[in-house]
C-alpha positions as CSV (number, residue, x, y, z in Angstrom):
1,X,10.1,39.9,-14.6
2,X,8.6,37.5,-17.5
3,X,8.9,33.9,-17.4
4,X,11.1,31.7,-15.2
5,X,11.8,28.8,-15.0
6,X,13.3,27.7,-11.4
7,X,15.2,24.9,-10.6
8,X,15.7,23.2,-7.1
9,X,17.9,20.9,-5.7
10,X,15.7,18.7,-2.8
11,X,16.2,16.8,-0.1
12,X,13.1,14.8,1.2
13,X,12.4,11.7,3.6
14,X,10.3,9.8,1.6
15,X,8.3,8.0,5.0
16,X,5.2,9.5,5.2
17,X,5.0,10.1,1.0
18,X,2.9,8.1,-1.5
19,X,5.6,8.5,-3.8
20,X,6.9,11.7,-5.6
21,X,3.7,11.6,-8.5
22,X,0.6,13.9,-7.3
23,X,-1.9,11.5,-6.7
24,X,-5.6,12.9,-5.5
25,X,-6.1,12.4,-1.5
26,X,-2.6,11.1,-1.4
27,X,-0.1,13.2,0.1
28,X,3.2,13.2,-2.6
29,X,6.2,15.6,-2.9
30,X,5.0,16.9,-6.5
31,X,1.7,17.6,-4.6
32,X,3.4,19.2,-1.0
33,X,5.8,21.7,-3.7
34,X,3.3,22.9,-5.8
35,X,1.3,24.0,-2.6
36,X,4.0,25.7,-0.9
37,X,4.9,27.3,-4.6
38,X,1.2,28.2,-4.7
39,X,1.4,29.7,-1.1
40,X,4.6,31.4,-1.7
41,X,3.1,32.9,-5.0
42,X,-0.3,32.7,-5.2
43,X,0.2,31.0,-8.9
44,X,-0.4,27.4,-10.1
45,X,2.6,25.7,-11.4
46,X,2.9,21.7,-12.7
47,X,6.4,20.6,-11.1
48,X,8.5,18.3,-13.2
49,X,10.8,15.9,-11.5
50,X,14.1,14.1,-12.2
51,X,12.9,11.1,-11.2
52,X,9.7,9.7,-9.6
53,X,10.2,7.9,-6.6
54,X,8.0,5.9,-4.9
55,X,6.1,5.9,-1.7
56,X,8.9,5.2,0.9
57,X,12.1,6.1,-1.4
58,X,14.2,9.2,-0.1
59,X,15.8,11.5,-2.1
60,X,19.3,13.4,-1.1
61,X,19.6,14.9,-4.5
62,X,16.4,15.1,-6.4
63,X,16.0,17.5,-9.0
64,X,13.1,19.9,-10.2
65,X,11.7,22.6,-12.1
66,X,9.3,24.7,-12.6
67,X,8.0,27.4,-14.7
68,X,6.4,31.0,-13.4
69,X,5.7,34.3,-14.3
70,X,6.1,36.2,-11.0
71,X,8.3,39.0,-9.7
72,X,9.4,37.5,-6.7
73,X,12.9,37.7,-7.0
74,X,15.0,34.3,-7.6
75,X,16.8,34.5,-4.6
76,X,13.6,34.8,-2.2
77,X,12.7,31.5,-3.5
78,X,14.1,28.8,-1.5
79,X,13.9,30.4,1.6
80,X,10.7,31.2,0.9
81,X,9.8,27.7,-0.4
82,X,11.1,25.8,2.7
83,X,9.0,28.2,4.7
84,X,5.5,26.6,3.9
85,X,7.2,23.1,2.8
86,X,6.9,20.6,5.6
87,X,9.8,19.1,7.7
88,X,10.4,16.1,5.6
89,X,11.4,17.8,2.4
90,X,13.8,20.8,2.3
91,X,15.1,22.8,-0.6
92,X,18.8,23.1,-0.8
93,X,19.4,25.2,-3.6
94,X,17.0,27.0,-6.6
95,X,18.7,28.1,-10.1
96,X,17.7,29.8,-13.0
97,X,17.5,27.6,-15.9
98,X,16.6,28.0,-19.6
99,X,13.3,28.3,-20.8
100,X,13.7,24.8,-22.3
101,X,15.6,22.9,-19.5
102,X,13.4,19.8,-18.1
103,X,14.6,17.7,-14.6
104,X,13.6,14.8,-16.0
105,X,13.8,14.5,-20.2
106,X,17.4,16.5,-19.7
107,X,18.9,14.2,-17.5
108,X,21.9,12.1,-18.8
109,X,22.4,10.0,-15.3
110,X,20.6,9.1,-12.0
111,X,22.2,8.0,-9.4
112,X,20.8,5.8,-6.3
113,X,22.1,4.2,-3.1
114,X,20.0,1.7,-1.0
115,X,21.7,0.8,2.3
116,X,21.3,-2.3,4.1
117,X,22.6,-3.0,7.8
118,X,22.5,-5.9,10.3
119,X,22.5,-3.8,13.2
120,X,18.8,-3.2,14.3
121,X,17.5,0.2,15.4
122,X,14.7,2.7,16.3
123,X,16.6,5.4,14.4
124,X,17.4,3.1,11.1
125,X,14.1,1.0,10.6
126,X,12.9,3.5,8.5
127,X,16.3,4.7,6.9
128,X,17.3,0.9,5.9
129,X,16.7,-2.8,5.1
130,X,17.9,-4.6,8.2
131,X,18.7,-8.0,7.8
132,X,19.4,-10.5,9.6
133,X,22.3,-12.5,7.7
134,X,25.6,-11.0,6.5
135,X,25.9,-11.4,2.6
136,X,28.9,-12.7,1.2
137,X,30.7,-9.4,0.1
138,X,32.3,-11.8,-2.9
139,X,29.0,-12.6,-3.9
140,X,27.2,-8.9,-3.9
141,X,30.9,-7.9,-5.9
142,X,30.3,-10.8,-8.5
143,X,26.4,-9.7,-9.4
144,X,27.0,-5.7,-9.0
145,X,29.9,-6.8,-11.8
146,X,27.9,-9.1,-14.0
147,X,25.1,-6.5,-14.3
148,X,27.2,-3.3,-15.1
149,X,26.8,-2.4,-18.2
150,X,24.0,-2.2,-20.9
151,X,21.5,-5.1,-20.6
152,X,17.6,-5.6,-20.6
153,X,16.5,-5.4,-17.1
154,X,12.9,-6.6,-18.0
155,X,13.2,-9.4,-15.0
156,X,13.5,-6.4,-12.6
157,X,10.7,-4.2,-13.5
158,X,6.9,-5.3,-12.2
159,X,5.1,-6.4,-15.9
160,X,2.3,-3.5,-15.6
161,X,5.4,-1.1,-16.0
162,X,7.1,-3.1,-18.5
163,X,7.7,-0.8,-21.6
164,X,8.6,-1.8,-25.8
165,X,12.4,-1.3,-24.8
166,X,13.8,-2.5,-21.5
167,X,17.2,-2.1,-21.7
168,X,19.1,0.3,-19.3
169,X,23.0,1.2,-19.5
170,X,24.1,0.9,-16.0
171,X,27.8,3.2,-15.9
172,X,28.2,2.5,-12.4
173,X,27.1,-0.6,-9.9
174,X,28.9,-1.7,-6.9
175,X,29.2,-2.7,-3.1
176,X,31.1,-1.2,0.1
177,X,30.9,-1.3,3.3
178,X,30.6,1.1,5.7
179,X,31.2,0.6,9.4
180,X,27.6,-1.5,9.9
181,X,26.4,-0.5,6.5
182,X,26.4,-2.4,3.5
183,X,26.0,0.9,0.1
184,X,24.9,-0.5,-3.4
185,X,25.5,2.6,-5.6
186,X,24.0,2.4,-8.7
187,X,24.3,4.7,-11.3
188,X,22.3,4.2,-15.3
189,X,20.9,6.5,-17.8
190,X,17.7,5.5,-17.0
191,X,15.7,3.0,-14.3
192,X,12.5,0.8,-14.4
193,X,9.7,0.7,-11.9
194,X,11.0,-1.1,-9.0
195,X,14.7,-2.1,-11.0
196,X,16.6,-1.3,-8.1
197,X,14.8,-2.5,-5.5
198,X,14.2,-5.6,-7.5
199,X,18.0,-6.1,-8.1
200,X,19.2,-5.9,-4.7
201,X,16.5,-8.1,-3.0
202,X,17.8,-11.0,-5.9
203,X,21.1,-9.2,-4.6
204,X,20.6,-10.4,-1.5
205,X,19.4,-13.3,-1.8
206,X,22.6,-14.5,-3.6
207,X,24.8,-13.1,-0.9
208,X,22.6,-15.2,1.6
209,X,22.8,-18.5,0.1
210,X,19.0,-18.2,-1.0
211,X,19.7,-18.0,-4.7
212,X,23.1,-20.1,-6.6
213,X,25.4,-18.0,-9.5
214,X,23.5,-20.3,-12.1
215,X,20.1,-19.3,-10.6
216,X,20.8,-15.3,-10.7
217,X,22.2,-15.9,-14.0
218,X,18.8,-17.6,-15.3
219,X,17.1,-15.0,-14.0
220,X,19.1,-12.2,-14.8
221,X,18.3,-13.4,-19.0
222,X,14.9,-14.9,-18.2
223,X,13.1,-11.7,-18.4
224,X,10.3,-12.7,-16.0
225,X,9.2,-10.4,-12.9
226,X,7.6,-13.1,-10.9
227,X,10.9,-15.6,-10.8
228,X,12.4,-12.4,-8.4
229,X,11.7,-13.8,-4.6
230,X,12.0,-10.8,-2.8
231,X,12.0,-7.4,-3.6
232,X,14.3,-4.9,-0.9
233,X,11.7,-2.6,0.5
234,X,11.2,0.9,-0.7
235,X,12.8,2.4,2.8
236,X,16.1,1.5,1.9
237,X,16.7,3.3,-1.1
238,X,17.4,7.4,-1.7
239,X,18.1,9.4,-5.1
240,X,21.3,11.0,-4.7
241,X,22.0,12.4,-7.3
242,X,21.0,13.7,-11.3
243,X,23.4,14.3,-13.7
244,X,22.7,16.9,-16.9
């Protein structure tokens, strides 16, 4: 059949995951799809994601690919996939792709949601941040607003990760609410290590009377990791969605 190069559409809960990046003795997603392509196949493959979330983060609309030299048909593979794959991640949809398509250095857009609630439950404890005081929506609107846009976000990414050039162009970056749910959507054409995260714990802290305007301003230009308070935790956040 020659070479192929697959591309999948997945869905994952990211709970019980050390993050999307094969890591030895850890258990990843990169490292749970290359087994079940391996079982499926009997070939070793290196699986390139769109974006590589860490341990906790869930994904509703990661992207993939792959490249193989088998002749199992294209349409056996994601049935075939989400045979040996476990419960928390599933493959919604596989396409064939040119030879030189890549999930991640292709991508024009990511697209994230982390979902806060003051509601607490057994269900949602590990779906979303639960909080205990309701945030100003005026607030969240004014610092989604102030942020949109194309800045340096080095305040928001952890300094090991910090690279020459830490600007990001955020096209989309607002609030709503949904019945208990509080959505920050979030859309840029590319993200730092623990940006988002970063940005709605200062977010939060705004909308909660723990930070002033001036202060998230400062902050916001300052540049500096360590002046962020609180960063939202991991279980909050999914992927959505990757634009090409």
């Amino acid at each position: 059949m020659g070479l192929l190069n697959v591309k999948l559409e997945i869905e994952y809960s990211g709970e019980q995951f050390a993050g999307w990046q094969f890591q030895p003795q850890q258990r990843t997603i990169q490292g749970e799809l290359e087994k079940a392509v391996f079982k499926l196949t009997s070939k070793k493959v290196t699986i390139y994601g769109a974006g590589r979330t860490d341990a906790g983060v869930h994904a509703l609309g990661q992207v993939a690919n792959f490249h193989i030299d088998h002749k199992l048909p294209l349409e056996k593979y994601r049935d075939g996939l989400n045979f040996y794959l476990p419960d928390d991640i599933l493959v919604r949809a596989v396409k064939a792709m040119p030879e030189s398509f890549h999930a991640r250095y292709d991508a024009i857009f990511r697209h994230y949601q982390y979902r806060i609630a003051l509601a607490r439950t057994v269900s949602g404890k590990k779906r979303r941040w639960e909080i205990d005081r309701a945030p100003d929506p005026a607030l969240l609107d004014w610092a989604a607003e102030l942020i949109c846009g194309e800045h340096d976000f080095s305040a928001f990414c952890v300094v090991a990760s910090q690279k020459e050039n830490n600007r990001c162009l955020l096209f989309e970056s607002h609030w709503r609410r949904h019945n208990e749910e509080y959505l920050y959507d979030i859309t840029a054409d590319r993200f730092l290590h623990t940006m988002i995260r970063s940005l709605v714990g200062l977010m939060i802290d705004l909308a909660t009377g723990s930070v002033t305007k001036k202060q998230f301003q400062k902050i916001f230009s300052g540049g500096d990791h360590r002046d962020i308070r609180h960063v939202a935790p991991a279980h909050g956040l999914y992927l959505a969605d990757v634009g090409y």
